[in-house]
PAKOLTI-163744 format. One record per residue (C-alpha): x, y, z; residue in three letters; residue number from 1; chain. Coordinates in Angstrom, 3 decimals, decimal comma. Each point is the difference from the previous one (the first is absolute). Layout:
N
X/Y/Z/ALA/NUM/A .
...
// end
This chain:
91
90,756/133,718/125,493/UNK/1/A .
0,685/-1,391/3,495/UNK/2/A .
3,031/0,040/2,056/UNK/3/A .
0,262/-3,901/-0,581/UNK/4/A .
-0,167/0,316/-3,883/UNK/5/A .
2,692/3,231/0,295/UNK/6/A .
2,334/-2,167/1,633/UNK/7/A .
-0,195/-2,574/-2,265/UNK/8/A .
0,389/2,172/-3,049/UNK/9/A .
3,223/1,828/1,474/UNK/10/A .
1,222/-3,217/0,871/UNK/11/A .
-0,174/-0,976/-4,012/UNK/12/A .
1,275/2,986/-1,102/UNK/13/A .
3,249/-0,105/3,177/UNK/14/A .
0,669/-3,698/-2,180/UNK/15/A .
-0,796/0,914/-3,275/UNK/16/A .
2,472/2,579/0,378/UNK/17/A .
2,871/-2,356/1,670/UNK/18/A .
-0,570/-2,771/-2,633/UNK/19/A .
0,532/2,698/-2,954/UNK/20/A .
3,399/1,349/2,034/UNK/21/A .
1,196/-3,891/0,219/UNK/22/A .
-1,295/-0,622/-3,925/UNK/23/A .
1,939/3,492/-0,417/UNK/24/A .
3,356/-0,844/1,701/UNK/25/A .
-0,385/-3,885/-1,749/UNK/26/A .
0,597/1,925/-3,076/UNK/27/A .
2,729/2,040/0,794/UNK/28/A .
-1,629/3,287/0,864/UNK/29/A .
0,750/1,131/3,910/UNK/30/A .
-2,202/2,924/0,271/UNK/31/A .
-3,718/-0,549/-0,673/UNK/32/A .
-2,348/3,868/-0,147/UNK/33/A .
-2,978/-1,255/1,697/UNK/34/A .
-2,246/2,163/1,698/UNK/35/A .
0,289/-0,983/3,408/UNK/36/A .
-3,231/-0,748/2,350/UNK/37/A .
0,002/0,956/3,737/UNK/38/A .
0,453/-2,869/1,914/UNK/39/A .
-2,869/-0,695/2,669/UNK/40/A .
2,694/1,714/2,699/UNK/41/A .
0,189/2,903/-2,306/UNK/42/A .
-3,932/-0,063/-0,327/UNK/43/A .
-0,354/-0,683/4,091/UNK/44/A .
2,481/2,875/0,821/UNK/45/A .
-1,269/2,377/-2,189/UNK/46/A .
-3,869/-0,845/1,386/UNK/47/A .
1,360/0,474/4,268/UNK/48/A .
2,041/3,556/-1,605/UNK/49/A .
-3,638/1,030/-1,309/UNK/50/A .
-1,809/-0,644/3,209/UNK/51/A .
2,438/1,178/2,006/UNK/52/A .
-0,186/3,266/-1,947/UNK/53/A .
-3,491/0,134/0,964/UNK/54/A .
-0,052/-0,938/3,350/UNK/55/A .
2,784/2,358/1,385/UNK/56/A .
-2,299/2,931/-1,026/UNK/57/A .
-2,901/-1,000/1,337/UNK/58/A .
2,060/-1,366/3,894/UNK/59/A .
1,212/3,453/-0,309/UNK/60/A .
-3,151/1,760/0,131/UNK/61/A .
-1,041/-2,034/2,049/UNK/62/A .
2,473/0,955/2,596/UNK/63/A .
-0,370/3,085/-0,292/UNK/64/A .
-3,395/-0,253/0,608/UNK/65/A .
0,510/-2,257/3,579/UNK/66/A .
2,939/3,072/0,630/UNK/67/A .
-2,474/2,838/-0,278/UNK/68/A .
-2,966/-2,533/2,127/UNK/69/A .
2,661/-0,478/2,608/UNK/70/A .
1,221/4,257/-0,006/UNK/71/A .
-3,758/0,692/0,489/UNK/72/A .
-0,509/-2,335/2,842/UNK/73/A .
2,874/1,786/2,022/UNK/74/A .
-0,736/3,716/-1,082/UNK/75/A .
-3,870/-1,109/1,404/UNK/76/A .
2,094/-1,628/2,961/UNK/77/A .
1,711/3,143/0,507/UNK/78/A .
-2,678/2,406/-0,084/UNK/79/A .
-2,094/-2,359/2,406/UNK/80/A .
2,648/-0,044/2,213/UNK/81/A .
0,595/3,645/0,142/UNK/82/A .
-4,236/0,044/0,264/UNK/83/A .
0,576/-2,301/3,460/UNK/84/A .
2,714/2,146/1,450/UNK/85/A .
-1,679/3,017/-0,245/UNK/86/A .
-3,052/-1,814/1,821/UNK/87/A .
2,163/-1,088/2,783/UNK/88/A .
1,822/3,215/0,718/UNK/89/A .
-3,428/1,842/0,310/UNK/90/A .
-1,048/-2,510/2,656/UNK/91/A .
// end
């Protein structure tokens, strides 16, 4: 089923549902126990919650990993510059 044809089918169900509640009320009955659909908010929201739930893992890890990249360039900056110092104080 495609995201066109899901639209359209929670669109008839979003007015089925409001014409029974205005059928319902026409006859005298206020509250109306219809299951209720998510609305395409609902359905958006819930979709961006999922794949941010993902996503923060895996930005996470991967700062973690450009953390460790960046503590290895300076210990190897450290130790080379230790390496150059004691070159120059021999000379």
């Amino acid at each position: 089923m495609s995201a066109e044809e899901k639209r359209a089918l929670l669109k008839e169900w979003e007015e089925s549902c409001k014409n029974l509640k205005e059928q319902m009320k026409k006859l005298g009955h206020d509250i109306v126990l219809v299951p209720t659909a998510l609305s395409k908010s609902e359905i958006i929201q819930e979709k961006v919650e999922k794949q941010l739930r993902c996503k923060i893992p895996e930005e996470l890890y991967q700062e973690a990993l450009d953390a460790n990249a960046y503590f290895l360039i300076m210990q190897q900056y450290r130790e080379m510059q230790k390496e150059y110092l004691s070159e120059v104080s021999e000379l």
